[in-house]
Phi, psi and omega in degrees: 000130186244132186256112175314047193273335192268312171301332179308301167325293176316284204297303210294303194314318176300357192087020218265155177272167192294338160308311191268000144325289188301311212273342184292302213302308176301346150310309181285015184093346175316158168240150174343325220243319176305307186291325172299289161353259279247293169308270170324341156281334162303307171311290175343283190299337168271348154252010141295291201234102155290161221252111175266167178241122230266134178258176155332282217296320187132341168257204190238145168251185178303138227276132175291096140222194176276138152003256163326344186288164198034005141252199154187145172302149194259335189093342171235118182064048140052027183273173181233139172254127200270142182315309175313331191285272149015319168282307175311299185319324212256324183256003171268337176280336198285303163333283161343270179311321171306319190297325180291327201271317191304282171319324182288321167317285170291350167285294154356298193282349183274315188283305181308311167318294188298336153327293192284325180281355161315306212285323210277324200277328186289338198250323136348278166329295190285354166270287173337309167299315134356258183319252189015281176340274201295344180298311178324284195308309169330308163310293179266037186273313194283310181305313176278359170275332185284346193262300171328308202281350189255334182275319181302303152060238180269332171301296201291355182275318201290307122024283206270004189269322208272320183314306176339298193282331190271346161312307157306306197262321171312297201349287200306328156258007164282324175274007161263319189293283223290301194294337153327281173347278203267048148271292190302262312237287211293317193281294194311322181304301192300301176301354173287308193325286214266014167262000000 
């Protein structure tokens, strides 16, 4: 894990606030825990060990820094804020914003979801309601052949009630005709015999 104390360091020396610090690092890819590092160890080392600055000759004069390092005007009633507090803010607000862009990231994702299972749930419905229809048509497709088929029916029950009577009434002189018949019949076979 590489923590940027140094680029911390480089920026404080240009004078730059910890804010606009945090927003280079995160430009550069840092992540929140690298860049809080990277400031608490810049603090350290600048209240262990300041950063001397190199003269001509070849030695060190007194050690540089900005103006502004380690306090800032709070803006309100002219008070002074210690660098570390200035640090903290800017990475608990730096926090923040990841978190806010992260959450904003999963909510996105959640409303895309609820969208496509919206799109998915509407098109069910219109296949069920579908399906409903034809089950529907389907019903009275078969209740009016049942119904056809029930008319047809009772005309063939009516059909065979009426063949019944006429039958009940022929039968009884058709089977006198047939034994009529087959008398004569009975009879002419006896006159064949006896010519």
């Amino acid at each position: 894990m590489n923590i940027p104390t140094d680029l911390v360091l480089a920026m404080r020396m240009q004078g730059l606030p910890n804010s606009q610090i945090i927003q280079a690092l995160q430009r550069d890819s840092y992540t929140s825990q690298q860049i809080a590092d990277a400031m608490a160890q810049a603090d350290i080392k600048y209240n262990v060990e300041p950063v001397p600055s190199g003269n001509s000759d070849g030695g060190y004069d007194e050690p540089q820094y900005p103006q502004n390092y380690g306090q800032q005007s709070s803006g309100e009633g002219g008070g002074e804020m210690p660098i570390a507090m200035e640090s903290l803010q800017a990475l608990v607000e730096a926090v923040i914003e990841e978190k806010w862009q992260d959450l904003i990231k999963n909510v996105s994702r959640i409303v895309d979801w609820k969208e496509k299972t919206d799109m998915r749930l509407a098109a069910i419905e219109q296949q069920i309601a579908n399906l409903k229809d034809s089950f529907d048509k389907l019903h009275s497709s078969i209740l009016e052949k049942i119904g056809d088929y029930d008319k047809t029916m009772v005309s063939v029950g009516t059909d065979l009630r009426a063949m019944e009577k006429v039958f009940s009434k022929i039968l009884p002189g058709f089977m006198e005709n047939v034994s009529e018949l087959s008398r004569v019949t009975e009879d002419l076979k006896g006159l064949k015999k006896t010519k």
